[in-house]
C-alpha positions in Angstrom: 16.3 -56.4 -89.4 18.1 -53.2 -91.0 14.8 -51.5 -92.1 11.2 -51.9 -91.4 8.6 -53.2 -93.3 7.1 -56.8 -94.2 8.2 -60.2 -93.3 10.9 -59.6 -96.0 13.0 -57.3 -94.0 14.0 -60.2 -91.6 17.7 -61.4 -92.3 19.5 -64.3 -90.7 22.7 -63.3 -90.2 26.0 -63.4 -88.0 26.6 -60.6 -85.2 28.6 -60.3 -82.6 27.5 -62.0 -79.0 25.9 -59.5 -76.9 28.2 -58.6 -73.5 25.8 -58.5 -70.3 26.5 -54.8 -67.8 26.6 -54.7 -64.4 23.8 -57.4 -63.0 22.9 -59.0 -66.3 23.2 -62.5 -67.3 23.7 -63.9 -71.0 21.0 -66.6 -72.1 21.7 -69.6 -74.4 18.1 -68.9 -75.8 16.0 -72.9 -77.1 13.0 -71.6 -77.7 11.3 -68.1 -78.3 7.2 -66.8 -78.7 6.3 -64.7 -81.5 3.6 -62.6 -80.8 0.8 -60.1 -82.9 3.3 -57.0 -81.4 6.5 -58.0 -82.6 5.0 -57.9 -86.4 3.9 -54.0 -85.3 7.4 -53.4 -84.1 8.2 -54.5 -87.3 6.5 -52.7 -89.7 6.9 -49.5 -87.3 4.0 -49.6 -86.5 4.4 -49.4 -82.8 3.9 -46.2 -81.2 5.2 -47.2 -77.9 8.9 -48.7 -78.8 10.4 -47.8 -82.4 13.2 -50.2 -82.7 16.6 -48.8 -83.5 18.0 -50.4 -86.5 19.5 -52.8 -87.0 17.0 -54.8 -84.5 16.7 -57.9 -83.3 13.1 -58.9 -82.2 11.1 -60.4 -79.6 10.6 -60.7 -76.6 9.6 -64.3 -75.1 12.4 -66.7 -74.1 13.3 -70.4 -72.5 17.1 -71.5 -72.6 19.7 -71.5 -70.1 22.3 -68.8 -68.6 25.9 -69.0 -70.0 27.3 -65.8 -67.9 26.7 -63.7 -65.3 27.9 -60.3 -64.7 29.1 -59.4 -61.3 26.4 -57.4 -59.4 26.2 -53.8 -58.1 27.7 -53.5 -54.3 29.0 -57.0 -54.2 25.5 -58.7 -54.3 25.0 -62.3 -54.5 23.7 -63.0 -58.4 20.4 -64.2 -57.9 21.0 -66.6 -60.9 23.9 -68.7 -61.8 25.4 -70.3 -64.9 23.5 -73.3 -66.2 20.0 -72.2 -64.7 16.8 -73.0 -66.7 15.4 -69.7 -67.0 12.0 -68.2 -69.0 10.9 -64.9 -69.0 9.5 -62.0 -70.5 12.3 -59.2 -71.8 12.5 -55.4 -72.6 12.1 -54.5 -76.3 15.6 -53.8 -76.8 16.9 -56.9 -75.8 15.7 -59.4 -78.9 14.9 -63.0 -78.5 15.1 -64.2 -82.2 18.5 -65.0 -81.9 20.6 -67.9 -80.1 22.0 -65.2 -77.3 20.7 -62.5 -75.6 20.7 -60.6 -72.4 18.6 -60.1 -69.3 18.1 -58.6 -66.2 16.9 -60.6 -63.0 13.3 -59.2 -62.9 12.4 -60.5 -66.5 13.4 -64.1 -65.6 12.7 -66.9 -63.7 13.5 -70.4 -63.2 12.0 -72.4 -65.3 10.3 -75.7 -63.4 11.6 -79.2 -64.4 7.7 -80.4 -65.4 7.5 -77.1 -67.9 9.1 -77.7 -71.0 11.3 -75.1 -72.5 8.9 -75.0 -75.5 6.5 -74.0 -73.0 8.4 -71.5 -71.2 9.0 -69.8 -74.3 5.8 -69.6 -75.3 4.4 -67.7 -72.0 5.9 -64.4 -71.3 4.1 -61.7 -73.4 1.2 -63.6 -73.5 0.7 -64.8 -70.6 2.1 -61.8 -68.4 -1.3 -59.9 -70.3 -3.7 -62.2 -69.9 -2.7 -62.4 -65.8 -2.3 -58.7 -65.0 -5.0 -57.8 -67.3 -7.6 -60.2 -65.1 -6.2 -60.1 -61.5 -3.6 -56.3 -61.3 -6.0 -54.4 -63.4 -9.9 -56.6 -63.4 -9.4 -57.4 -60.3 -10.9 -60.3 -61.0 -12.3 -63.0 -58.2 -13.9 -66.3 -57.6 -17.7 -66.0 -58.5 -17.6 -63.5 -60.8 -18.2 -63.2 -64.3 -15.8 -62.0 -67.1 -16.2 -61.8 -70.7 -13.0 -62.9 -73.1 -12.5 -61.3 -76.9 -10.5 -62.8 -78.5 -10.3 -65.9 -76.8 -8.5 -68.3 -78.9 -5.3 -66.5 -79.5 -2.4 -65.9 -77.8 -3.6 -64.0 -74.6 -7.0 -65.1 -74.9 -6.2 -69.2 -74.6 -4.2 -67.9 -71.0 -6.9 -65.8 -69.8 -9.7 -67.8 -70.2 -7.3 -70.5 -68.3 -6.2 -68.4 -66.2 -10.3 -67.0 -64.8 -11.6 -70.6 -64.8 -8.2 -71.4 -62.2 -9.7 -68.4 -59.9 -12.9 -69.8 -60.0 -14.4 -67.3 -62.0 -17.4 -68.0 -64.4 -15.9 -67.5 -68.0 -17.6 -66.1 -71.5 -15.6 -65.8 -74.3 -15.8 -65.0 -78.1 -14.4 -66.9 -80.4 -15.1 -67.8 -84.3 -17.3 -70.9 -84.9 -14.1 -72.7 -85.9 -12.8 -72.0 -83.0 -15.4 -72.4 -80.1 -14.9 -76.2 -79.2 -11.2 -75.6 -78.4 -11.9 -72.7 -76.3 -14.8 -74.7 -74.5 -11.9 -77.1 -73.8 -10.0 -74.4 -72.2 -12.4 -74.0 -69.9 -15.0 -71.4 -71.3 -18.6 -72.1 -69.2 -19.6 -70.3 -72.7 -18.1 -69.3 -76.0 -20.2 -67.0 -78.4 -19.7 -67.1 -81.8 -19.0 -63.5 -82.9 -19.2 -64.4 -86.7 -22.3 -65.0 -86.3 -23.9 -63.9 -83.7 -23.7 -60.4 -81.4 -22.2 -61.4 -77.8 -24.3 -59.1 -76.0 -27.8 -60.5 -77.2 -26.7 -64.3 -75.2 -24.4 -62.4 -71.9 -25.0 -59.9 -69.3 -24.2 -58.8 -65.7 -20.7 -59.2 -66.5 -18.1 -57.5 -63.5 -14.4 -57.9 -66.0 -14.6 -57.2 -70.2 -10.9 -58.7 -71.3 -11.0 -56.9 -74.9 -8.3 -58.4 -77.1 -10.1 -56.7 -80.1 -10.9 -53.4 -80.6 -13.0 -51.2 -81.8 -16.8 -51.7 -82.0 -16.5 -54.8 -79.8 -15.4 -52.5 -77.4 -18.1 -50.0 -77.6 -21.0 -52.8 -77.6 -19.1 -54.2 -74.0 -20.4 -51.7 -72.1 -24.0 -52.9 -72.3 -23.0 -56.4 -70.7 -21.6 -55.1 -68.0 -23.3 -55.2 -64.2 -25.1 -51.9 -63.4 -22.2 -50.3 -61.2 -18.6 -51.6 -60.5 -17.8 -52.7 -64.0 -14.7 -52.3 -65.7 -13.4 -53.0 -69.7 -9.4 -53.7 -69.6 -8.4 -53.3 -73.1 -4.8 -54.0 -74.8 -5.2 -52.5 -78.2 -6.7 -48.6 -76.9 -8.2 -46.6 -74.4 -12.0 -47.5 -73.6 -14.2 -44.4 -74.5 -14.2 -42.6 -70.6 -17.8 -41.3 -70.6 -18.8 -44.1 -71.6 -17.3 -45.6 -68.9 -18.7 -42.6 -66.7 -22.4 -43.2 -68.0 -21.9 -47.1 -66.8 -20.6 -46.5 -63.5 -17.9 -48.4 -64.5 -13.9 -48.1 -65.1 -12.1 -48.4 -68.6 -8.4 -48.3 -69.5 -5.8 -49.7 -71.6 -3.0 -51.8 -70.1 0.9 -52.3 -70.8 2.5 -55.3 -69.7 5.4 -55.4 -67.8 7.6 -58.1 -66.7 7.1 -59.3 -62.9 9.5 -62.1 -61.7 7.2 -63.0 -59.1 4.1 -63.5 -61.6 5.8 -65.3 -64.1 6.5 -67.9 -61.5 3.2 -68.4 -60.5 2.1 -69.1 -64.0 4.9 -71.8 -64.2 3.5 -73.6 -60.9 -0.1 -73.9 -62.8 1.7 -75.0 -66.2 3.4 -77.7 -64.2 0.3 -78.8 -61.8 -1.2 -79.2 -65.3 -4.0 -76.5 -64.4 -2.9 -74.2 -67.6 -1.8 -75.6 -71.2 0.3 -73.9 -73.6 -1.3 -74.2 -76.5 1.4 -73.6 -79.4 0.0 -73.9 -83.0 2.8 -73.9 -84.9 6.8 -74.0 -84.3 9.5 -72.2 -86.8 13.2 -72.8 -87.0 15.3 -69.9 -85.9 16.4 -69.1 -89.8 12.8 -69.2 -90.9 11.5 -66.1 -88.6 10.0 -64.5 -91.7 7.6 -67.4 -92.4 6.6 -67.3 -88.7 5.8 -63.9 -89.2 3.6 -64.4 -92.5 2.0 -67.9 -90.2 0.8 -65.2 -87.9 -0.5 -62.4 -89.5 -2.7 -64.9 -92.0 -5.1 -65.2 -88.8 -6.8 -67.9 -87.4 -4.0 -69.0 -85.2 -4.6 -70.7 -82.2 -2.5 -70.0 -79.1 1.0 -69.5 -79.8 3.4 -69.5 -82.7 7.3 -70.3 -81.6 10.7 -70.4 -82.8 13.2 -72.9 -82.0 16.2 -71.3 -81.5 19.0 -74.1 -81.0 21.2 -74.0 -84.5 21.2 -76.9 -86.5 24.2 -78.7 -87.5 23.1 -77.7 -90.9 23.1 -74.1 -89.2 27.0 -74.4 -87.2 28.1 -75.7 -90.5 27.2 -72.9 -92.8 28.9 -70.4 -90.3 32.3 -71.9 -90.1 31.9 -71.8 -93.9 31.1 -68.0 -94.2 33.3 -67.0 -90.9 35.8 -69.9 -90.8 35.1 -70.0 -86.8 32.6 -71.7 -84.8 30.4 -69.5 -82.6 32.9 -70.7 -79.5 35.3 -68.4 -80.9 32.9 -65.2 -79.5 32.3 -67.3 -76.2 35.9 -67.1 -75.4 36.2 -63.6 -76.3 34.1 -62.9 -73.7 34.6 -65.4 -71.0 38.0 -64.0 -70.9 36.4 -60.4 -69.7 34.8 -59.3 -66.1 31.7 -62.0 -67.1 32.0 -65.4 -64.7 30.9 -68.6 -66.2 31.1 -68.8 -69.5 31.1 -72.1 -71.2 31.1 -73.1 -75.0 27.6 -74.2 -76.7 28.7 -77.2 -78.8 
């Protein structure tokens, strides 16, 4: 995108293939999430990364590694060319696009029994939803937490992700909504339309607020008398409030741990967890994946299937009278080992 603004300032276009520094690899990207953040990022609306235009967004990935730059020191590469890789990157890196970069601690190996539409639906998401429960909740088996927001993106991970420790799970959800989440695993889903959570749920030890707002404010009453704590994603939890409840509130960031995103892949392929994706884009149709999102009422994921059509290799040569091998040769030619051709 060149400006910022609505789905409209989206543009599918050519530009040159990003070159890897020291340590970095270059990722074929197949598949890539779309999540509720990336539309703030692109309306601006993000006060923790403005995006310096032109931009390319996202930051969920699956495909496979193309290149990889020599290391600092003379260090063995921890990845190689033609590893499966998923992972969660920085905001500058963009995923909506058919290459990108990345460093060694937002990636890891994808498993053969995870599919790459999968893997490229977990990062963000599901990087939230885990250290917003177990680095942050401090959630364990036996106790109770309370999900907002459970049918979304984070939400459909989390409420997976409790039930795996053996916690007991509540959750919110709209009416149309509250048989898939009880799928999930939810031991109870409220309907929030409807009716108000903390009249049906108490003695709660972990609030995951994926909402914010008065649903926030009303938490505090379900929690347990002392120990309590509200993680929110969306703003900081109102701190005497949290004071007056003997309990803790604060709003997380996510950050990208090698080490957690492979633990979430080993319950994806035991078949404990299931990405749920609602709805999958092409690559050239990221603005409609953008408008799919922000209409509501999606469950789980929305993705974008980055692999070009022929349709899509076709139209370049016309407009650049190259093939996208043209770039890859550029560049395997420099100090970056590995580099093979895409078609």
């Amino acid at each position: 995108m060149h400006r910022t603004g609505g789905p409209s300032v989206f543009k599918y276009e050519e530009v040159p293939l990003p070159k890897p520094r020291r340590g970095e690899v270059l990722i074929e990207v197949h598949s890539a999430g779309v999540n509720p953040v990336d539309a703030k990022i692109r309306q601006g609306k993000f006060h923790l990364y403005k995006a310096a235009l032109p931009a390319t967004l996202g930051r969920d990935i699956a495909g496979v590694i193309r290149g990889v730059s020599p290391s600092d020191g003379g260090k063995r590469p921890r990845f190689k060319v033609g590893d499966e890789v998923f992972g969660m990157l920085d905001y500058d890196r963009g995923a909506y696009a058919e290459y990108t970069i990345a460093s060694p601690r937002e990636i890891a190996r994808r498993p053969p029994k995870v599919t790459e539409k999968e893997a490229g639906a977990l990062g963000v998401a599901a990087l939230t939803a885990w250290q917003g429960l177990f680095d942050h909740g401090r959630l364990k088996k036996g106790q109770r937490v309370l999900i907002h927001g459970a049918a979304g993106g984070v939400g459909h991970f989390a409420v997976q992700f409790a039930k795996a420790k053996g916690a007991i799970v509540v959750a919110t959800a709209s009416k149309r909504d509250q048989k898939w989440v009880q799928k999930l695993g939810a031991d109870q889903v409220i309907d929030f339309e409807n009716e108000r959570f903390e009249e049906h749920t108490g003695q709660i030890d972990v609030v995951l607020a994926l909402v914010a707002g008065d649903t926030i404010k009303r938490s505090w009453g379900v929690l347990k008398p002392k120990g309590g704590v509200i993680i929110s994603t969306l703003e900081v939890p109102d701190q005497a409030a949290a004071r007056r409840h003997h309990a803790r509130g604060l709003r997380m960031l996510v950050t990208a741990k090698r080490e957690q995103l492979e633990k979430i892949a080993a319950l994806v392929a035991e078949g404990r967890v299931k990405v749920m994706i609602d709805k999958v884009f092409s690559l050239r149709h990221v603005r409609e994946a953008h408008e799919y999102l922000e209409k509501g009422h999606v469950r789980g994921k929305v993705s974008l299937d980055t692999v070009p059509s022929w349709t899509d290799l076709e139209l370049r040569e016309a407009a650049t009278g190259k093939g996208p091998e043209a770039d890859l040769a550029v560049l395997a030619s420099s100090n970056v080992s590995g580099f093979t051709p895409f078609i």
